[in-house]
Residue, then its C-alpha position, 0 to 999 in steps of 0.5 A: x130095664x133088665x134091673x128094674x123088672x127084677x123088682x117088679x115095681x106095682x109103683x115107680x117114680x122117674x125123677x129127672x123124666x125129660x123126654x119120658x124114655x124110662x117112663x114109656x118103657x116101664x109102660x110098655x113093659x108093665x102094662x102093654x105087655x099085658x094087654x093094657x094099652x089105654x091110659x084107663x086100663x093101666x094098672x102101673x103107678x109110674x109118675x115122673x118129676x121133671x124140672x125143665x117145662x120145655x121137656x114136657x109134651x103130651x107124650x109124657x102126660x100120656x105115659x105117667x100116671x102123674x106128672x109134675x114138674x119143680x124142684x125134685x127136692x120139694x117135690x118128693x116131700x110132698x109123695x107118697x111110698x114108691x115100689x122103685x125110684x129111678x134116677x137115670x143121668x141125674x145125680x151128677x147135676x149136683x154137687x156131692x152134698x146136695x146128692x147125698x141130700x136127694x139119696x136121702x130123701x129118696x129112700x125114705x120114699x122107697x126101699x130101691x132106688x135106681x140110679x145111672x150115672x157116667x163111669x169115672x173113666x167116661x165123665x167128661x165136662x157138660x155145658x147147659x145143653x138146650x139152654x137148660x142149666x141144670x144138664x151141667x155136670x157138677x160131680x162126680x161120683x166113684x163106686x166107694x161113694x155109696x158105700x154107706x148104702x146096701x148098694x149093688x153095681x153094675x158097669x154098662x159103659x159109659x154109665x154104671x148103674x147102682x141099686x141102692x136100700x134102705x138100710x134096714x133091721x134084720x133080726x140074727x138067730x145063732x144056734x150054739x152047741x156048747x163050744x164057747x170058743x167058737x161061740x163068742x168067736x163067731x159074736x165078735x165077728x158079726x160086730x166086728x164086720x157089719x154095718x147092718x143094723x141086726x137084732x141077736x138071739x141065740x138059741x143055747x142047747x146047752x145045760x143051764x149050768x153049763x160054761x156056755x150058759x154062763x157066758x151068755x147070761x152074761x151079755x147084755x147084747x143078746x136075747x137068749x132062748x134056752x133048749x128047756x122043752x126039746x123032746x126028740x122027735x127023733x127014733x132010737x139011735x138019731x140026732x140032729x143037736x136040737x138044730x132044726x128045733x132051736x132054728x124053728x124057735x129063732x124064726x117063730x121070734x123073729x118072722x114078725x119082727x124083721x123082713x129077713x132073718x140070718x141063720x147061723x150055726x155057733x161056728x162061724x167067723x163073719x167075714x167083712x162084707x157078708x150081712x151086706x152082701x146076702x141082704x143087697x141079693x135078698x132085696x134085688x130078688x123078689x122071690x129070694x126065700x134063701x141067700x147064702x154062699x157056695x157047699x164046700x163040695x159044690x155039689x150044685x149047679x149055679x145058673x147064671x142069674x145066681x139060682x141054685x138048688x141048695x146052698x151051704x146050711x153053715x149060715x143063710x140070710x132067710x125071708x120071713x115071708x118064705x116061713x110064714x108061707x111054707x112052714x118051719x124045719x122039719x123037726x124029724x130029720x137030722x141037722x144035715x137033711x132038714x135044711x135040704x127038705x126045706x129047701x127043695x119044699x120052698x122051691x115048689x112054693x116058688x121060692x128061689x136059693x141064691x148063692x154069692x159068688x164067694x165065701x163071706x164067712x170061715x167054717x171053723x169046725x170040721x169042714x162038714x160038708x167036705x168029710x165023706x162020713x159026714x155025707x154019708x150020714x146024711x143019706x143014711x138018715x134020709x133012707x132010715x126016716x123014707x123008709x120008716x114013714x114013707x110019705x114024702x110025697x104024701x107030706x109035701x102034697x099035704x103041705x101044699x093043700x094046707x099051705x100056712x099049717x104048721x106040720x113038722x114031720 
């Protein structure tokens, strides 16, 4: 019940319902709890499917919004979209084939199913218990079997519970600076590494006769974005490369394309698992506005649920969602102090920063969060832009009365 109130389903379909235990619980959990304790006051879709009659009692007529009973296989084609679809000790009643088949038509009725199923280390042979014959183990399923989904595990013994999405496009932003090395270096590697289906932009803030510029326009693989009217917004003796402003420009293309958007600086090589990795915390965490991995000096406290205050700024898997409500980058702090601002900005709208528990990427330029002249720059430029507007709290408070507005510093 813990994974499933992480999604906070407004609809949820149980399949293979039996007795209704699962459905009861996301009654009492999604309703009950507030208040809502008559069948007419239910604000909760939560509809189930079973196949066995004999199961069935006014219990489960009581509990569901809509009950029916078949063939799960015909049954879904004829539903609408879910919130949550929970499988709970159903898959290993079919042969492989066939369960690939229900996986499949499951996520085409909802972003997240849920399923449980025992542990290899726990399977064990069953019989038609009840005289039921479809309570027969038939299969039995391994954790690299769904590896061909964005999929997260966990281990309750005897079962493990596996959280499965619909894979999805999402669209990939890299900021470049000049270094075509690093740059294609950090191209190939996302090839190279992801199974997620991914849109690329890059943002060149180099000079159109410039050997990075060349090398982009040669690719057929990318949508290029050229820095062509970057105006500093910065005082005399600042920079920040044009890395708030290109960032901005990547997300004003992407926010109402994809669901989730990566940002990525030109120096990065993508390590197997990274995109898959970010995007499972992305769709498990409702209020995830930032998933990335851990600062090189770990300078900030992790809670257990993955929450923390600020997350390496090298490469974030973003929600669009989080832009469209909060705002872009501001455009008047260097590279090492907007993303800060905006992180602690989007935290009091309510969105969370979550980190993996290990580097999914390699770092390959100069280990900038670990170089203390680097640190030291950053807390100068924040001192130099508090000291000169003096309206941090002016601004955020603005921010939040205006909300949508667009105001970049």
């Amino acid at each position: 019940m813990r994974i499933i109130g992480h999604y906070h389903p407004k609809s949820l379909l149980d399949v293979g319902c039996g007795f209704g235990v699962y459905g009861f619980l996301c009654r009492h959990y999604f309703d009950a709890t507030f208040g809502r304790f008559q069948p007419s006051d239910f604000q909760s879709r939560i509809d189930g499917i079973e196949i066995y009659t004999p199961y069935i009692s006014d219990i489960q007529k009581l509990v569901y919004s809509n009950l029916y009973i078949g063939d799960a296989f015909e049954i879904i084609d004829t539903l609408n979209h879910y919130d949550v679809i929970i499988c709970i000790g159903i898959i290993e009643h079919f042969t492989k084939e066939k369960g690939y088949q229900l996986l499949e038509k499951f996520l085409q009725h909802s972003n997240t199913v849920i399923i449980a199923t025992p542990h290899p280390d726990c399977w064990e042979a069953q019989c038609a218990w009840y005289g039921n014959e479809n309570e027969r183990h038939i299969s039995k399923w391994l954790p690299q079997d769904f590896d061909k989904y964005i999929n997260t595990q966990t281990i309750i013994i005897p079962d493990y519970i596996i959280e499965l999405h619909r894979k999805r496009k999402i669209g990939v932003g890299v900021v470049a600076y000049g270094n075509t090395d690093l740059l294609e270096g950090t191209i190939e590697s996302l090839k190279a590494t992801t199974t997620v289906d991914y849109e690329l932009v890059v943002f060149d803030n180099s000079a159109d006769d410039s050997d990075t510029r060349k090398y982009l326009e040669k690719r057929d693989d990318l949508i290029l974005l050229k820095n062509e009217n970057f105006v500093t917004k910065l005082p005399d003796g600042w920079s920040n490369a044009g890395g708030a402003f290109g960032k901005n420009r990547v997300i004003e293309y992407f926010k109402d394309k994809y669901e989730f958007i990566l940002l990525s600086d030109s120096d990065v090589e993508f390590q197997h698992g990274c995109l898959e990795n970010m995007l499972s915390v992305a769709l498990s965490k409702i209020d995830a506005g930032y998933v990335g991995c851990p600062q090189a000096n770990m300078g900030f406290a992790v809670h257990e649920s993955g929450v923390t205050e600020e997350l390496a700024s090298i490469c974030n898997l973003t929600c669009a969602r989080m832009w469209q409500e909060v705002g872009l980058y501001p455009e008047c702090l260097m590279y090492y102090s907007y993303d800060s601002w905006h992180t602690t900005l989007a935290n009091m709208f309510g969105w969370r920063t979550y980190q993996l528990n290990k580097d999914y990427y390699v770092h390959h330029a100069h280990s900038s969060q670990r170089h203390p002249g680097v640190i030291a720059q950053a807390e100068q430029d924040c001192r130099k832009w508090a000291e000169t507007e003096c309206k941090w709290e002016q601004y955020w408070k603005l921010r939040l009365e205006k909300g949508k507005g667009k105001i970049y510093g």
